[in-house]
PyMOL commands that place a pseudoatom at each C-alpha (Angstrom):
pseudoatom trace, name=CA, resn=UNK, resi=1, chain=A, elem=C, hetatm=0, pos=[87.753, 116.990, 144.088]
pseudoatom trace, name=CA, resn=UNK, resi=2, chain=A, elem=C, hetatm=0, pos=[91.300, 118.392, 143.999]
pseudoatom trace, name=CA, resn=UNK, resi=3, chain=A, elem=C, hetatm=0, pos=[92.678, 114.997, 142.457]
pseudoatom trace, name=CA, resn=UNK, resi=4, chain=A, elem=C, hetatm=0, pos=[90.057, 115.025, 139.548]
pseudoatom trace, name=CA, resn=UNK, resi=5, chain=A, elem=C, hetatm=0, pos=[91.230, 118.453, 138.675]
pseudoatom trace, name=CA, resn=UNK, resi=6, chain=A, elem=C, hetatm=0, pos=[94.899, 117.506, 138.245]
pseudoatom trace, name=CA, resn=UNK, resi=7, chain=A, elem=C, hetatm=0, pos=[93.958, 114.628, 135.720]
pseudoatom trace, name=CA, resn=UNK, resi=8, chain=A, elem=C, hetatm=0, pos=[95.274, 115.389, 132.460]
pseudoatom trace, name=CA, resn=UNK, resi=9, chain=A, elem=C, hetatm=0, pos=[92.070, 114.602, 129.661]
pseudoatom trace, name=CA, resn=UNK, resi=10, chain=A, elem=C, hetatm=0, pos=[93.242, 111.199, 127.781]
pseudoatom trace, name=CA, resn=UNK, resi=11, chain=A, elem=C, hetatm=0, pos=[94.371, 111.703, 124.319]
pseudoatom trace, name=CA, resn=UNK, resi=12, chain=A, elem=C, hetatm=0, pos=[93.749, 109.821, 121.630]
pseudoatom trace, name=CA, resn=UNK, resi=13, chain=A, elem=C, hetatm=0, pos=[96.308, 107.769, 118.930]
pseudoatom trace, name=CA, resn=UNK, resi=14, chain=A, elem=C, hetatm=0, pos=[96.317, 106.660, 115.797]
pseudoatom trace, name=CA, resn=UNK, resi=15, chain=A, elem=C, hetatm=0, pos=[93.953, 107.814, 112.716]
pseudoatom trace, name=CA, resn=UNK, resi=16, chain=A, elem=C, hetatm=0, pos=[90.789, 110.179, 113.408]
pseudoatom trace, name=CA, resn=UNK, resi=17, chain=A, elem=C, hetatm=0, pos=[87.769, 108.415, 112.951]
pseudoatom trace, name=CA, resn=UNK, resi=18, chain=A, elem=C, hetatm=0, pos=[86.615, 108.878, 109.208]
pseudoatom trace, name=CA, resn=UNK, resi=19, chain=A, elem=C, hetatm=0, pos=[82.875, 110.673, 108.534]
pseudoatom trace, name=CA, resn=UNK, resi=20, chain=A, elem=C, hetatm=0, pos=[81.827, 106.429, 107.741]
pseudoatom trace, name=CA, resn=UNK, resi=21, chain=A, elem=C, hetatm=0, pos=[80.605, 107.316, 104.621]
pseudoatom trace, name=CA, resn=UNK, resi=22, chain=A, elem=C, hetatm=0, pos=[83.610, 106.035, 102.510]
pseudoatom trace, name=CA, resn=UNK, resi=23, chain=A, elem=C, hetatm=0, pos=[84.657, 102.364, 101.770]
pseudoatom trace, name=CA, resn=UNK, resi=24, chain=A, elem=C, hetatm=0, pos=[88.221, 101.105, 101.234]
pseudoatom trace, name=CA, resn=UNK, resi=25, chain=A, elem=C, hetatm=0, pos=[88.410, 99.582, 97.529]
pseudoatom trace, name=CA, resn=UNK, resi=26, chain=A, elem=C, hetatm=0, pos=[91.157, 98.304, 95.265]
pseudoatom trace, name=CA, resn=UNK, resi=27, chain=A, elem=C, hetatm=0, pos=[90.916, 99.334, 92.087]
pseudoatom trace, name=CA, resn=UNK, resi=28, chain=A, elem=C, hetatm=0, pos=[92.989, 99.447, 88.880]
pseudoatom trace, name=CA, resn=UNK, resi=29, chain=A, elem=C, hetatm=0, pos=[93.933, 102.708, 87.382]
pseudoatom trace, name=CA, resn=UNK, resi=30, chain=A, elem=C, hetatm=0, pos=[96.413, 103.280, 84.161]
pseudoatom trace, name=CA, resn=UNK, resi=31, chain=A, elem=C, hetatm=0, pos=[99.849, 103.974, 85.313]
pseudoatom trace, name=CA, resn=UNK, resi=32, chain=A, elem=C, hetatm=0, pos=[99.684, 107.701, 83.402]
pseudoatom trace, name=CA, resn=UNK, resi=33, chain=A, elem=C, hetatm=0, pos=[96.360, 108.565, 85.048]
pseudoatom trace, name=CA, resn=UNK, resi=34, chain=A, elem=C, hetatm=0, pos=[98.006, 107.372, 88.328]
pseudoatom trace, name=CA, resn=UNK, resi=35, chain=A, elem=C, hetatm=0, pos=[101.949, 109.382, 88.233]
pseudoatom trace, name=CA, resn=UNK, resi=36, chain=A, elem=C, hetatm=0, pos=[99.970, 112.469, 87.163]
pseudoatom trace, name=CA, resn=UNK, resi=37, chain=A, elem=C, hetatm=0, pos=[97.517, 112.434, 90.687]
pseudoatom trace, name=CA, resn=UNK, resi=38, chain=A, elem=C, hetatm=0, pos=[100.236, 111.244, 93.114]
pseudoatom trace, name=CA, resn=UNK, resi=39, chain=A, elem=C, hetatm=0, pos=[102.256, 114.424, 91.040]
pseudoatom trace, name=CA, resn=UNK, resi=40, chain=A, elem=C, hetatm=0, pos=[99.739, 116.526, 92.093]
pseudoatom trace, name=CA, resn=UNK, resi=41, chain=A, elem=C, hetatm=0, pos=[100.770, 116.046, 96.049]
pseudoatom trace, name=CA, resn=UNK, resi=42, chain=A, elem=C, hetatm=0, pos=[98.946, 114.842, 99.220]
pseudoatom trace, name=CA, resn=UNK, resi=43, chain=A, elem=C, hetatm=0, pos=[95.731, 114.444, 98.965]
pseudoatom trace, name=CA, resn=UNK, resi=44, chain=A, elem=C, hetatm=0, pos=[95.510, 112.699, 95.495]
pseudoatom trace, name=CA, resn=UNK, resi=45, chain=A, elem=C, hetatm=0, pos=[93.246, 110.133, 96.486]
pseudoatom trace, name=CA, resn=UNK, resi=46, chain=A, elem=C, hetatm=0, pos=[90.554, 112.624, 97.218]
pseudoatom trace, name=CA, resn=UNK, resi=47, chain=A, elem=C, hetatm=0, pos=[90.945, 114.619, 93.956]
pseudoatom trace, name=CA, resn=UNK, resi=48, chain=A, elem=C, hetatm=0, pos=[90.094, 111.099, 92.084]
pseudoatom trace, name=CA, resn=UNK, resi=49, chain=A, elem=C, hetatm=0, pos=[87.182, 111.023, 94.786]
pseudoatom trace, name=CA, resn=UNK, resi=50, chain=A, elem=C, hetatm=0, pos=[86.402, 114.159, 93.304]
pseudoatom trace, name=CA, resn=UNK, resi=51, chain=A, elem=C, hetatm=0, pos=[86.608, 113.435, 89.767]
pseudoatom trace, name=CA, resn=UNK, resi=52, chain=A, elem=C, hetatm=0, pos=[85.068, 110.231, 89.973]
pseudoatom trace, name=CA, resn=UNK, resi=53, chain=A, elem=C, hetatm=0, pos=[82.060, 111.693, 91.735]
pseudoatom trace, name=CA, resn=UNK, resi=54, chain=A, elem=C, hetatm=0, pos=[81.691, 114.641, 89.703]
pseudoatom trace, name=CA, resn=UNK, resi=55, chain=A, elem=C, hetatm=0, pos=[81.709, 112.530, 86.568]
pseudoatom trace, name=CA, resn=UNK, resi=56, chain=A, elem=C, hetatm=0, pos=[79.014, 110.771, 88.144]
pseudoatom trace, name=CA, resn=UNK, resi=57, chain=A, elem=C, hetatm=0, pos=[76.573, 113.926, 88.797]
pseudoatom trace, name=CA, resn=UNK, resi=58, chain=A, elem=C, hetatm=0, pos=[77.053, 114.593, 85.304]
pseudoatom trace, name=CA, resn=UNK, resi=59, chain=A, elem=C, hetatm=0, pos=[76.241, 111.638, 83.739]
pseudoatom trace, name=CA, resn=UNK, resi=60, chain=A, elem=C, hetatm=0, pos=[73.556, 109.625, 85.600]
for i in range(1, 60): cmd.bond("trace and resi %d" % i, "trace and resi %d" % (i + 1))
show_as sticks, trace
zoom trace
């Protein structure tokens, strides 16, 4: 049909869906550790992802 055509695709708000393999947490972190990750820019809270799980390969 001519009228399906001229529909515009719906878009989508708010956050992407996440991959579902993460879970939120609170958890208590010395102030120093803390400044010098937020410091480091966006994205801080996946570099201590990172660190945390790479101290866990190398140490189970």
């Amino acid at each position: 049909d001519a009228e399906w055509e001229q529909v515009k695709p719906l878009v989508r708000r708010g956050r992407p869906l996440g991959s579902g393999t993460k879970a939120q947490v609170t958890l208590r972190l010395d102030v120093d550790v803390l400044e010098k990750f937020r410091a480091s820019g966006d994205g801080w809270q996946t570099r201590i992802n990172e660190a945390l799980k790479s101290w866990v390969q190398t140490h189970a």
